[in-house]
gemmi code that builds the backbone of each chain (N, CA, C; Angstrom):
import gemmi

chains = {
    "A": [
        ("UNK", (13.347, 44.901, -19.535), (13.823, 45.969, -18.678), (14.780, 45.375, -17.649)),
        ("UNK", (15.958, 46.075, -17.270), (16.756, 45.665, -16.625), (17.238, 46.462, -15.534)),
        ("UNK", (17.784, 46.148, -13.967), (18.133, 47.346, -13.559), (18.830, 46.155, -12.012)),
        ("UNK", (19.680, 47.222, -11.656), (20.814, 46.921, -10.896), (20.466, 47.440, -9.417)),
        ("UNK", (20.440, 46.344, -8.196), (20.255, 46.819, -6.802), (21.196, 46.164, -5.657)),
        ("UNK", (21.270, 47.040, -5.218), (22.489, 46.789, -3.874), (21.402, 46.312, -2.782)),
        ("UNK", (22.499, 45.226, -2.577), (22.060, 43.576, -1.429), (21.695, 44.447, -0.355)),
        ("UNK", (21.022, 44.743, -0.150), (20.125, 45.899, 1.032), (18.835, 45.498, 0.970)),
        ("UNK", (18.177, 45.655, 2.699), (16.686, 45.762, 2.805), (16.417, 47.569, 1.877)),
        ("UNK", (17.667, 48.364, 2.575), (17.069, 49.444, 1.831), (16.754, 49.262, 0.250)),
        ("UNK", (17.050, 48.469, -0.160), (16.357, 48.854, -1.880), (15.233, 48.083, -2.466)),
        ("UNK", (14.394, 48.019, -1.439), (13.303, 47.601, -1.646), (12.208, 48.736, -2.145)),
        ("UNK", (12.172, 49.952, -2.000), (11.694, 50.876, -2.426), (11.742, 50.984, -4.018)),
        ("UNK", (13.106, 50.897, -4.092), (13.935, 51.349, -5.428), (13.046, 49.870, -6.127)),
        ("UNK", (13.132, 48.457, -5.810), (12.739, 47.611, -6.561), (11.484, 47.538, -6.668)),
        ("UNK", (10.190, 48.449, -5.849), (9.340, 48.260, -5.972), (8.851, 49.559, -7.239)),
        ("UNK", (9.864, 50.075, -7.310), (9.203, 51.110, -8.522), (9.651, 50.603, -9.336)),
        ("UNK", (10.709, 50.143, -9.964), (11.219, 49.701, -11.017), (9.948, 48.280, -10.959)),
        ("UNK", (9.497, 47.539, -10.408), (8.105, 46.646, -10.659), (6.855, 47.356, -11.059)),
        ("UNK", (6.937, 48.582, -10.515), (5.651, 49.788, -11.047), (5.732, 50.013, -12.456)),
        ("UNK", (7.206, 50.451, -12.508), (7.413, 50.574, -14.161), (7.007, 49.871, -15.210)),
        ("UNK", (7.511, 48.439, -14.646), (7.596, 47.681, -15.637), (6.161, 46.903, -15.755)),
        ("UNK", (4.898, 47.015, -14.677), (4.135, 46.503, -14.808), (3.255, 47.362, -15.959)),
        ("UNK", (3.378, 49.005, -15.627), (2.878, 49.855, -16.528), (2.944, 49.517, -17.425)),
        ("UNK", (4.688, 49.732, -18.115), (4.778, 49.227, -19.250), (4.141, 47.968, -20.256)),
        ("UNK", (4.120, 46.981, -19.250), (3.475, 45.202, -19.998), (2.053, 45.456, -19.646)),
        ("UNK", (1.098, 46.229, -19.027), (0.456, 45.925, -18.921), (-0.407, 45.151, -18.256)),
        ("UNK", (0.441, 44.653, -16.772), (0.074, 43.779, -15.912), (-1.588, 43.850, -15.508)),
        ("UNK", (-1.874, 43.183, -15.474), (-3.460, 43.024, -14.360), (-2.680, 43.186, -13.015)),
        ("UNK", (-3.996, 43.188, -12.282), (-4.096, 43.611, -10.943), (-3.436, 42.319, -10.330)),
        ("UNK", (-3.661, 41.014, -10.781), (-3.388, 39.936, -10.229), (-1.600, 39.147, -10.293)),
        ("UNK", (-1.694, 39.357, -11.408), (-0.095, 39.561, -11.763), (0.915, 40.381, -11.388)),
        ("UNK", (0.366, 41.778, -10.951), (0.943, 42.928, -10.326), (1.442, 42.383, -8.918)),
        ("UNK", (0.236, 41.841, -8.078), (0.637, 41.858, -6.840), (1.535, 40.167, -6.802)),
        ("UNK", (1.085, 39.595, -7.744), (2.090, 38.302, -7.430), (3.172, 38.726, -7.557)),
        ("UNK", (3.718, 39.142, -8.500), (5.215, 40.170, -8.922), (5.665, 40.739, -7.948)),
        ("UNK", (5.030, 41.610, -7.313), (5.578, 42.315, -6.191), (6.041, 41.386, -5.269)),
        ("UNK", (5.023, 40.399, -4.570), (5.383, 39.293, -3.427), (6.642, 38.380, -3.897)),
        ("UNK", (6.839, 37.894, -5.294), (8.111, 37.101, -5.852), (9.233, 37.850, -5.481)),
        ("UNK", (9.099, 39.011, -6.210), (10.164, 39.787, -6.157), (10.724, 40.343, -5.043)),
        ("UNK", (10.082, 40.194, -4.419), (10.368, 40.648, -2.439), (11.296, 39.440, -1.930)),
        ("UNK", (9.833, 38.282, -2.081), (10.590, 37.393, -1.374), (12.013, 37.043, -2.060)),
        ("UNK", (12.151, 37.095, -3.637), (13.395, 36.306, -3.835), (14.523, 36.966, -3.093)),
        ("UNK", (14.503, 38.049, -3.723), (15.111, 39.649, -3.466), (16.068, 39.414, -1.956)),
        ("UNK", (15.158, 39.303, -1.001), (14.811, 39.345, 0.477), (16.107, 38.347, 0.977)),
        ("UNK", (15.666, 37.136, -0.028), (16.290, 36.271, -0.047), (17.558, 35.815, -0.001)),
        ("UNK", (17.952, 36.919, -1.286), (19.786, 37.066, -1.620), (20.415, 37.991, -0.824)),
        ("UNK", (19.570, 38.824, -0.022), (20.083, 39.953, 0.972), (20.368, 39.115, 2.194)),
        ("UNK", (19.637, 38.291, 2.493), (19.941, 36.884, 3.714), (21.197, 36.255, 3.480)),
        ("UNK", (20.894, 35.286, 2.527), (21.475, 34.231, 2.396), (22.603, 34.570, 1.286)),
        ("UNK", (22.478, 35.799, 0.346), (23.937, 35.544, -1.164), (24.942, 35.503, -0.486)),
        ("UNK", (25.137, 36.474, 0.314), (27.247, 36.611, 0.280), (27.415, 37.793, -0.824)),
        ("UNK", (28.554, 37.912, -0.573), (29.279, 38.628, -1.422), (29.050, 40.128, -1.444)),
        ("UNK", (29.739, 41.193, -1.861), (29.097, 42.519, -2.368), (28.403, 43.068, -3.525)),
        ("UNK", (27.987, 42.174, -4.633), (27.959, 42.442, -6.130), (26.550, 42.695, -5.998)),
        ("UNK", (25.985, 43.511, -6.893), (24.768, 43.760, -6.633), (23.525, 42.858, -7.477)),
        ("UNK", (22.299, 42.852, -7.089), (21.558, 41.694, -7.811), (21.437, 42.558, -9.221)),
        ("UNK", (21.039, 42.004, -10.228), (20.779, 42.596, -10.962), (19.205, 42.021, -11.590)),
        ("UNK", (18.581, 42.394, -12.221), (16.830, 41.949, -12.103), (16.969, 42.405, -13.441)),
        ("UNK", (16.262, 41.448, -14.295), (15.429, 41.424, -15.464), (14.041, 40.909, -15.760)),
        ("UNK", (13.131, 42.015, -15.941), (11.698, 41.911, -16.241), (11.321, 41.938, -17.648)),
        ("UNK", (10.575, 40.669, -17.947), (10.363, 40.882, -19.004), (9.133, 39.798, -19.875)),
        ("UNK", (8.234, 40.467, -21.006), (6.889, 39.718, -20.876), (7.405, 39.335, -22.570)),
        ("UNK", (7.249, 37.687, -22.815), (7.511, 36.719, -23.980), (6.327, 35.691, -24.145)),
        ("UNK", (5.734, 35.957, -24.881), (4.703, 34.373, -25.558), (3.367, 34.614, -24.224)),
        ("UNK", (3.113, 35.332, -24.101), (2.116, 35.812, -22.884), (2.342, 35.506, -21.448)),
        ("UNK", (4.419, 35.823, -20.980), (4.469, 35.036, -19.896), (5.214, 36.116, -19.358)),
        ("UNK", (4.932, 36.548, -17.994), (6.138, 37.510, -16.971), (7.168, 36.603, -16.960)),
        ("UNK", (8.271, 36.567, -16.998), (9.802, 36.400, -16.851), (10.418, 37.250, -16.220)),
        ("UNK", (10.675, 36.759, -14.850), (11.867, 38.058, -14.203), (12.663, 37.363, -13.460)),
        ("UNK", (13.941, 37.612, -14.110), (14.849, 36.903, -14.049), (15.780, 37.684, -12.975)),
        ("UNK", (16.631, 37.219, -11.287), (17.187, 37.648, -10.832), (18.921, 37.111, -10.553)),
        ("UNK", (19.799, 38.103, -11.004), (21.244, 37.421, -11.260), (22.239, 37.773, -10.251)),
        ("UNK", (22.723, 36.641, -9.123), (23.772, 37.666, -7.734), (24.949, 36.570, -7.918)),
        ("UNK", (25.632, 37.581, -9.126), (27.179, 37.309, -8.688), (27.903, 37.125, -7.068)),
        ("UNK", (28.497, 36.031, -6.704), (29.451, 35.934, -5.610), (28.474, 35.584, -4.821)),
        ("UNK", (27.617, 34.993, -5.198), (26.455, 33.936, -4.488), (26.612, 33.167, -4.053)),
        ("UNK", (26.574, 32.798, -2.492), (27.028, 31.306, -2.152), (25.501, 30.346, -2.749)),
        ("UNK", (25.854, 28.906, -2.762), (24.914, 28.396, -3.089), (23.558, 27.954, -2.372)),
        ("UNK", (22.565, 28.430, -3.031), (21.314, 28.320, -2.036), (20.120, 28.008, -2.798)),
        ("UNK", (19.377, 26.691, -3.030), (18.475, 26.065, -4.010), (17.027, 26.957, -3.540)),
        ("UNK", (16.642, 27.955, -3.956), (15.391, 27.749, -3.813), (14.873, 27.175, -4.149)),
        ("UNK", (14.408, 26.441, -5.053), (14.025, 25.233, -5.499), (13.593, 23.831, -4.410)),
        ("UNK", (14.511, 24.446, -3.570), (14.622, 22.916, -2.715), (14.161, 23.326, -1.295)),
        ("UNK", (13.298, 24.478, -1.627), (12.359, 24.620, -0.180), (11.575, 23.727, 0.097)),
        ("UNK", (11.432, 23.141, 1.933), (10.393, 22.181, 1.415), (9.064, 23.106, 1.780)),
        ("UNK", (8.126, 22.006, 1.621), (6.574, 22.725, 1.683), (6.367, 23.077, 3.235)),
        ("UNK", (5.057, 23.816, 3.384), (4.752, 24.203, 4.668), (3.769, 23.786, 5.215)),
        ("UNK", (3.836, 22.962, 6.191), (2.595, 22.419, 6.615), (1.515, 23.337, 7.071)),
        ("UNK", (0.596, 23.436, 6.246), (-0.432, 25.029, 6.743), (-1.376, 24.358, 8.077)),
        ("UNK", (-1.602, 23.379, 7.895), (-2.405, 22.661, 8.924), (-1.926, 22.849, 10.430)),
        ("UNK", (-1.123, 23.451, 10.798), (-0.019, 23.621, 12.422), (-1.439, 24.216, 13.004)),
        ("UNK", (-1.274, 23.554, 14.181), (-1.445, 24.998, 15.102), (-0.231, 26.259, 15.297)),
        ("UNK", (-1.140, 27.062, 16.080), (-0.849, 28.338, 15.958), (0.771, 27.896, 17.007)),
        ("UNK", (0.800, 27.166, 17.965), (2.044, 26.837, 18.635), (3.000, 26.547, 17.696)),
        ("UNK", (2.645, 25.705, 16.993), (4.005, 24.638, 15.898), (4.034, 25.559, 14.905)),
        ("UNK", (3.357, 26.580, 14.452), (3.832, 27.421, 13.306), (5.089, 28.338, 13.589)),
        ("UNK", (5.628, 28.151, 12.209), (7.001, 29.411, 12.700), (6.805, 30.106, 11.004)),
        ("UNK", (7.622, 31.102, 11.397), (7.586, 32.478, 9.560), (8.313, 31.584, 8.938)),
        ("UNK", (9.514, 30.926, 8.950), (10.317, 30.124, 8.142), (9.492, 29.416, 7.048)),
        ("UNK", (10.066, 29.554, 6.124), (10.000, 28.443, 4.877), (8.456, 29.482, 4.016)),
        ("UNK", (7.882, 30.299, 5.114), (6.744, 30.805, 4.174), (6.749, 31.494, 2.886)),
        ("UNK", (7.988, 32.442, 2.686), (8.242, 33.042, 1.531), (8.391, 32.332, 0.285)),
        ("UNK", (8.741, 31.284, 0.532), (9.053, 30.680, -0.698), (8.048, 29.709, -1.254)),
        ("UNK", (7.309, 29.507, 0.061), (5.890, 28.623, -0.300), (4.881, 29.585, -1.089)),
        ("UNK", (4.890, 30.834, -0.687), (3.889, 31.725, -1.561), (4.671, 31.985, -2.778)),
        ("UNK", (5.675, 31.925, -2.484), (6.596, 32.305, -4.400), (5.979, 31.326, -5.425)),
        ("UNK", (6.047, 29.925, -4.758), (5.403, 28.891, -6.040), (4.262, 28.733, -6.212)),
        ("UNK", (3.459, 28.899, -5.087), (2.373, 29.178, -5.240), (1.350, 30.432, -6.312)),
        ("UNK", (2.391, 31.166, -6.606), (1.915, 32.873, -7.029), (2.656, 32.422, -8.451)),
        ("UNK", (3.342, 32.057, -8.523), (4.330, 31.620, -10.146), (4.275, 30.436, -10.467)),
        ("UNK", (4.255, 30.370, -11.780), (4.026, 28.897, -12.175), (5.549, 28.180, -12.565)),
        ("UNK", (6.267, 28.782, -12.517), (7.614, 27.903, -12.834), (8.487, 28.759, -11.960)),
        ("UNK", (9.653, 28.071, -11.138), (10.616, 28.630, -10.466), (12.026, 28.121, -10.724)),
        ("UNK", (13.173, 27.899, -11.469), (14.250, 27.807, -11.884), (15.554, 28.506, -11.367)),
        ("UNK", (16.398, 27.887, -10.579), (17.950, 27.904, -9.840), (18.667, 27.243, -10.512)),
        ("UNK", (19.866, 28.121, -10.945), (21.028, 27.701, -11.077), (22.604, 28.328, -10.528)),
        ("UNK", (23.269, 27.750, -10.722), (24.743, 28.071, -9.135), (26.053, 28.113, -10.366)),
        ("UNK", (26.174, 28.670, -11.255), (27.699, 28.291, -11.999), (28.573, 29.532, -12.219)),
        ("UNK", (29.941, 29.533, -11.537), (31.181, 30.207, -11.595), (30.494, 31.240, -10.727)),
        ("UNK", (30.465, 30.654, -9.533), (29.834, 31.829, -8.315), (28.262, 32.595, -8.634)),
        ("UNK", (27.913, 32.276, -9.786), (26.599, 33.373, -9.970), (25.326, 32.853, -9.759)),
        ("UNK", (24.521, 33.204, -8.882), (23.212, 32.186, -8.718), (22.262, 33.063, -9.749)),
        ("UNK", (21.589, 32.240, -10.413), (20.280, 32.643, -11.044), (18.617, 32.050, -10.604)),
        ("UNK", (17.734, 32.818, -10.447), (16.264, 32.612, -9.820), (15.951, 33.393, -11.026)),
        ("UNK", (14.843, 32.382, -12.227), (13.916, 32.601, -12.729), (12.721, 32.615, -12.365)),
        ("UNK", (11.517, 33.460, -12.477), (10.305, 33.132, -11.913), (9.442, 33.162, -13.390)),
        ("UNK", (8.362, 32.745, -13.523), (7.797, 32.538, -14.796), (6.357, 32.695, -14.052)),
        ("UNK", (5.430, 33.608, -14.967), (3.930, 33.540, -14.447), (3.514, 33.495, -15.404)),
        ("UNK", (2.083, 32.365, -16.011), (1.348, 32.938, -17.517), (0.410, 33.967, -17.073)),
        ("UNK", (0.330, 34.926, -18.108), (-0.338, 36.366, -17.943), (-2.080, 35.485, -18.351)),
        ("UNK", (-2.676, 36.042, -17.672), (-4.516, 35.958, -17.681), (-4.971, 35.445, -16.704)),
        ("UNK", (-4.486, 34.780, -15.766), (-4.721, 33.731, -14.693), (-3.732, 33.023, -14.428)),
        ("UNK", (-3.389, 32.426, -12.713), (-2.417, 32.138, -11.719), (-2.458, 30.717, -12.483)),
    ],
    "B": [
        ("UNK", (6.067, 53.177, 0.394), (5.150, 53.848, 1.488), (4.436, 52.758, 2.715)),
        ("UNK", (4.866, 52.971, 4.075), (4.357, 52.449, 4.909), (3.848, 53.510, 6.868)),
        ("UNK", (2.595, 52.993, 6.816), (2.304, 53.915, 8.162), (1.636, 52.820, 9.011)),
        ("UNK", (2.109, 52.886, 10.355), (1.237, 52.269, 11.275), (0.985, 53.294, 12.378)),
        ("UNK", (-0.511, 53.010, 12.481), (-1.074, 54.125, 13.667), (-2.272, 53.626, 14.656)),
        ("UNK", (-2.292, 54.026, 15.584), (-3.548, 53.815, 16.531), (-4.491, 54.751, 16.260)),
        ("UNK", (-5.937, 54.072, 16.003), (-7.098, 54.653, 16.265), (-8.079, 55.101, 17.381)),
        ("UNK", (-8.862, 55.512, 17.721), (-9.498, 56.259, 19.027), (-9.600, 54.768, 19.805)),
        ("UNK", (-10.073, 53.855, 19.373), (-10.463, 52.785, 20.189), (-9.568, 51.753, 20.689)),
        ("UNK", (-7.799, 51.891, 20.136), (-6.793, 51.421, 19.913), (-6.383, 50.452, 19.093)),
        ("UNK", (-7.343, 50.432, 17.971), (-7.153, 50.104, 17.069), (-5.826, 49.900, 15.805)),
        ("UNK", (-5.195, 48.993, 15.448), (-3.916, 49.476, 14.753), (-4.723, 49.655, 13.416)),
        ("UNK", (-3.972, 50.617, 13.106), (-4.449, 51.334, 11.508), (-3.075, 51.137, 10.561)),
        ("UNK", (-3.201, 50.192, 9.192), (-2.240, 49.872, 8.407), (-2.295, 50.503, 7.232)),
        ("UNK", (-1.235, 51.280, 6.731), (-1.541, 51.868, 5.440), (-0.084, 51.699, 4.773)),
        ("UNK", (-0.906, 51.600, 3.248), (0.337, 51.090, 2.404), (0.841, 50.018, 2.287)),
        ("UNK", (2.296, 49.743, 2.049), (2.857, 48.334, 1.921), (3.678, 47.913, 3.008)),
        ("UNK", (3.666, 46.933, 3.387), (4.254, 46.184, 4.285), (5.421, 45.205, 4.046)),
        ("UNK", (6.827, 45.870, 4.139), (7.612, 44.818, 3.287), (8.508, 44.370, 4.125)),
        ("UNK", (9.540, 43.918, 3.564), (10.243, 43.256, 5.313), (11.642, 44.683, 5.696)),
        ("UNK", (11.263, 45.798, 4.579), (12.065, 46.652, 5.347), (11.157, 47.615, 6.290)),
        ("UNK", (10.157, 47.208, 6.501), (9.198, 47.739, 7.607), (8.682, 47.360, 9.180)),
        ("UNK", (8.695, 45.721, 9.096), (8.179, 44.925, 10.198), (8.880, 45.388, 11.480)),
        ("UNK", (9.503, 46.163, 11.361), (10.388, 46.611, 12.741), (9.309, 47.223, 13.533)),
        ("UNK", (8.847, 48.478, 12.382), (7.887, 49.070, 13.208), (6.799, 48.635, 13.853)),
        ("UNK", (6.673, 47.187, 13.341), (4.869, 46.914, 13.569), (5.384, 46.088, 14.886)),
        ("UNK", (6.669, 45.613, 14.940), (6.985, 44.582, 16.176), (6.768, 46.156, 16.937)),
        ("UNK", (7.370, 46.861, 16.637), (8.143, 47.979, 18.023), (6.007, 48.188, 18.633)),
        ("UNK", (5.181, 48.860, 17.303), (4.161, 49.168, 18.181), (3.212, 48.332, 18.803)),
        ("UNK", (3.800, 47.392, 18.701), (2.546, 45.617, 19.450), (3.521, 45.070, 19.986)),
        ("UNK", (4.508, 45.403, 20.800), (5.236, 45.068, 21.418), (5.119, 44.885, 23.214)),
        ("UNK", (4.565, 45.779, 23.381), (3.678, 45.970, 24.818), (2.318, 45.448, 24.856)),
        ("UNK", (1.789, 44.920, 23.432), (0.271, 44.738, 23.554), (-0.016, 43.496, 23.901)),
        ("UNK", (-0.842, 43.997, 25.255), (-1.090, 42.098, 25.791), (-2.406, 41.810, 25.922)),
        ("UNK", (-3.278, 42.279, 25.146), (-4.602, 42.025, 25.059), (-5.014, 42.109, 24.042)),
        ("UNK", (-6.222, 41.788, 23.415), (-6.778, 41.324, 22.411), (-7.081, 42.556, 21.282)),
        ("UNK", (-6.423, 42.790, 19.993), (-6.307, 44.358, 19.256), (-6.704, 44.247, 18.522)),
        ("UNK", (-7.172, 44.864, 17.562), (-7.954, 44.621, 16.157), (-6.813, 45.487, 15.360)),
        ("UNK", (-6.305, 45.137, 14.076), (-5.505, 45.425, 13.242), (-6.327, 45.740, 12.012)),
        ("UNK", (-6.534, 46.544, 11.379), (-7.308, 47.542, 10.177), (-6.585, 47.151, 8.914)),
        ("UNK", (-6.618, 46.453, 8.343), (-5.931, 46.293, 6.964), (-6.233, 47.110, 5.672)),
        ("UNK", (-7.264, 47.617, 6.098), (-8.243, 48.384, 4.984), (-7.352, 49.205, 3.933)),
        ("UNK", (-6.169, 50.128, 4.630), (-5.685, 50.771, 3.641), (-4.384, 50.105, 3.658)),
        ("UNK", (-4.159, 48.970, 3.450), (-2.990, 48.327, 3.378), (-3.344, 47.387, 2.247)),
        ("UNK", (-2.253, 47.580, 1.453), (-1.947, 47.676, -0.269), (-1.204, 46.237, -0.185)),
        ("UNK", (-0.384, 45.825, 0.517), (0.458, 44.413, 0.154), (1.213, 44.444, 1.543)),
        ("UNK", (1.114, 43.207, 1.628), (2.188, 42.472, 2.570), (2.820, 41.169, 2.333)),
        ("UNK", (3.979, 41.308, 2.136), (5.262, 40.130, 2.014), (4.976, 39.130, 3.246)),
        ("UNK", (5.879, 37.496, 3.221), (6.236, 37.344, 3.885), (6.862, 37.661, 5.584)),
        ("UNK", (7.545, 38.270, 5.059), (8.155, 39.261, 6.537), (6.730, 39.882, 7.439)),
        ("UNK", (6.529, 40.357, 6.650), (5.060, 41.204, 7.503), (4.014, 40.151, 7.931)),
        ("UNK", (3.953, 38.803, 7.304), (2.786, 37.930, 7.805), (3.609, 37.458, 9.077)),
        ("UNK", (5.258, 37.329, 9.148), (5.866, 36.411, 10.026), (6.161, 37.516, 11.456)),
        ("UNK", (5.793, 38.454, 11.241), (5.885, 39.269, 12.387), (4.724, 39.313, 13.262)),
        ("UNK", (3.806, 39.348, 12.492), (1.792, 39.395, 12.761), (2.365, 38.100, 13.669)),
        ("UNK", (2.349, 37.091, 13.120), (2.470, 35.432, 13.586), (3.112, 35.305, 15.025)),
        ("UNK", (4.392, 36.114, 14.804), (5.019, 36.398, 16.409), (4.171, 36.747, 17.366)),
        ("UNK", (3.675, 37.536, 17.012), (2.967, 38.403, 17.908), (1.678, 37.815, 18.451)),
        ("UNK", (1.092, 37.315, 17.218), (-0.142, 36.601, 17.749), (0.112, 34.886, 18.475)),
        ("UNK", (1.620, 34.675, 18.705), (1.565, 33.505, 19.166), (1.952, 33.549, 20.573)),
        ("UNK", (2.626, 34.920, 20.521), (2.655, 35.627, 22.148), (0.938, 35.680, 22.889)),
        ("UNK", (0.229, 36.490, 22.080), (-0.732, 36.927, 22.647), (-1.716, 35.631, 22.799)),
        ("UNK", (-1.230, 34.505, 22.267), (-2.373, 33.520, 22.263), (-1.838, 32.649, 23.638)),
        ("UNK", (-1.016, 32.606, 23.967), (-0.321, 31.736, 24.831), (-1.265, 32.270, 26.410)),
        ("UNK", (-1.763, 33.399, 25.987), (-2.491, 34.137, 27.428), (-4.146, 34.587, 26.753)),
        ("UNK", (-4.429, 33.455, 25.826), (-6.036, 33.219, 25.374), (-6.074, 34.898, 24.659)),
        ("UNK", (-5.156, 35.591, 24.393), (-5.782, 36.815, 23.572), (-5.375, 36.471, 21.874)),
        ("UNK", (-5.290, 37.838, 20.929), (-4.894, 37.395, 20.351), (-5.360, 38.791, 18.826)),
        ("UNK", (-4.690, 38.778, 17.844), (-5.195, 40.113, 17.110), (-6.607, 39.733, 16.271)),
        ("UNK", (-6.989, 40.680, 15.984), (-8.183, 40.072, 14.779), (-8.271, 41.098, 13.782)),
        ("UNK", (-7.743, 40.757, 12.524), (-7.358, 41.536, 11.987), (-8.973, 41.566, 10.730)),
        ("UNK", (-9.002, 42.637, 10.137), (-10.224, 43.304, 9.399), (-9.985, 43.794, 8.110)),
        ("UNK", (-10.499, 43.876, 7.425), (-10.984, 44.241, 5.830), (-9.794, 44.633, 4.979)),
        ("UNK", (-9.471, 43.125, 4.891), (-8.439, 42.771, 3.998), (-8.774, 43.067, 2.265)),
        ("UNK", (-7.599, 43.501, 1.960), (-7.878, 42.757, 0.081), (-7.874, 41.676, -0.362)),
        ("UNK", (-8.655, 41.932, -1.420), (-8.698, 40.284, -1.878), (-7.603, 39.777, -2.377)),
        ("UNK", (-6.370, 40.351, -2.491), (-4.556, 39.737, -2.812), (-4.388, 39.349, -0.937)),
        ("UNK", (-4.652, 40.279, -0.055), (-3.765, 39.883, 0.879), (-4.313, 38.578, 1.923)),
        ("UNK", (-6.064, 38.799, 1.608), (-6.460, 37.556, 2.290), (-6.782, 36.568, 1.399)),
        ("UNK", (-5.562, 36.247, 0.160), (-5.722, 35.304, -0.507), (-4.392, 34.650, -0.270)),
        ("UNK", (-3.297, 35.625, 0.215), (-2.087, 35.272, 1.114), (-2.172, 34.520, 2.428)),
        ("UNK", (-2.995, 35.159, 3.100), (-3.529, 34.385, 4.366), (-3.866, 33.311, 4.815)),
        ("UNK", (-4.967, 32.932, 3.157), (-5.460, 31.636, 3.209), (-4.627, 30.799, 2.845)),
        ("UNK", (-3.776, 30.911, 1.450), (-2.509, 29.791, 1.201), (-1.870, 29.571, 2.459)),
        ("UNK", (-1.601, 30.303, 2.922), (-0.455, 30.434, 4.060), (-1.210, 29.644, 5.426)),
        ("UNK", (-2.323, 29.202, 5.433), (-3.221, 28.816, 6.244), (-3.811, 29.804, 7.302)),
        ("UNK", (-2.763, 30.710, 7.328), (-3.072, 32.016, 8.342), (-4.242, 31.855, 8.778)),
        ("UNK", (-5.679, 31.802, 8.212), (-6.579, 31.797, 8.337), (-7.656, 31.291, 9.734)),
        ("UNK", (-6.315, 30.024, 9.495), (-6.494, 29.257, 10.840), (-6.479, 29.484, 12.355)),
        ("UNK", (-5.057, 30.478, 12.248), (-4.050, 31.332, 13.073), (-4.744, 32.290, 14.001)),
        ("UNK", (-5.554, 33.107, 12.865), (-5.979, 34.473, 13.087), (-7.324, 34.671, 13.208)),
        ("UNK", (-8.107, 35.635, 13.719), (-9.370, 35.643, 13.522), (-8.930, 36.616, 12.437)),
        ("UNK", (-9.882, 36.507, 11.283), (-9.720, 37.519, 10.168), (-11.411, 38.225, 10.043)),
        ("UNK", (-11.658, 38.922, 9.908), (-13.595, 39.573, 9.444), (-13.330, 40.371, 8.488)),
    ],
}
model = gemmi.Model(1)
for chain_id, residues in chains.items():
    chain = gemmi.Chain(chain_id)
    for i, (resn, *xyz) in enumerate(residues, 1):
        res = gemmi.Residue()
        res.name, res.seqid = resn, gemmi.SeqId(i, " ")
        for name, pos in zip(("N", "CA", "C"), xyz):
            atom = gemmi.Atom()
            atom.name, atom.element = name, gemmi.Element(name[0])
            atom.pos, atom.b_iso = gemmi.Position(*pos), 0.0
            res.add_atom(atom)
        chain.add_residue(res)
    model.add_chain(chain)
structure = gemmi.Structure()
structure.add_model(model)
structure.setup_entities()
């Protein structure tokens, strides 16, 4: 399943039904559902921050060999590794903690494979979960 | 779908999802709050990033003057967010 959203906080609505859909459709568990939702936010969230450009993301969901695959594609992307978040020290006190860097620490945490790539302006974020357990 | 509301005791009451096109509201209504609040998670379905990093603001305001939120009857997705996130530490959670 495939579907097209403009670099907006507003279309977070729009992406959270099109995740309703598509969980219906595959069949998601409860556990997979809500990891999906949190990936897809944060990546999402992500390219509305940091892409550039006007082109809209475009999102592909899709379940192969018992695995969620949802693949997110933002033409005119400046370059930005998620991949190369570093970790979060959970141990802080409540002073030394800041929101930074958390989204992406729960992304890998919730998915088992995370994949960036940057070529002829287009960034790609794969997320990969095996379906039955995290 | 997202609602934030006060209860008789001033309680914040959370319903629905919490995504980061929402956290505005939750700064705007704990924005004046300088004492110690209990936050209701009960009918609250998911929260992103954004929504834990706003809670965090807030409770690092309110801790700086020994108060602080204590938030209540989480799901088992969102206080499994909490705990990765160490939140746990952060917050009083029940």
């Amino acid at each position: 399943m495939q579907r097209s959203f403009a670099r907006e906080l507003g279309s977070l609505e729009a992406l959270f039904a099109f995740l309703d859909e598509a969980s219906e459709r595959y069949r998601l568990d409860e556990d997979s559902r809500f990891a999906a939702r949190l990936a897809a936010e944060e990546i999402f969230t992500n390219m509305v921050k940091y892409g550039g450009g006007e082109a809209r993301v475009v999102i592909t969901i899709e379940v192969r060999d018992q695995r969620l695959v949802m693949a997110f594609v933002h033409p005119g992307a400046v370059q930005f590794d998620v991949t190369d978040a570093g970790d979060v020290d959970v141990s802080e006190s409540i002073r030394e903690r800041t929101p930074g860097g958390i989204g992406l620490f729960l992304v890998r945490r919730m998915m088992d494979d995370i994949s960036y790539e940057h070529a002829d302006g287009v960034a790609r974020v794969t997320l990969t979960r095996h379906l039955g357990g995290s | 779908m997202f609602e934030i509301r006060r209860g008789a005791n001033g309680e914040v009451l959370l319903t629905g999802r919490l995504d980061a096109a929402q956290v505005d509201r939750v700064r705007d209504e704990l924005k004046n709050q300088n004492t110690s609040c209990e936050v209701n998670f009960e009918h609250l379905d998911y929260i992103s990033s954004a929504g834990m990093g706003v809670l965090l603001g807030i409770q690092k305001r309110l801790s700086a003057s020994g108060q602080g939120l204590i938030l209540t009857h989480m799901n088992r997705h969102i206080r499994e967010l909490f705990t990765i996130a160490g939140f746990n530490h952060v917050f009083t959670i029940k």
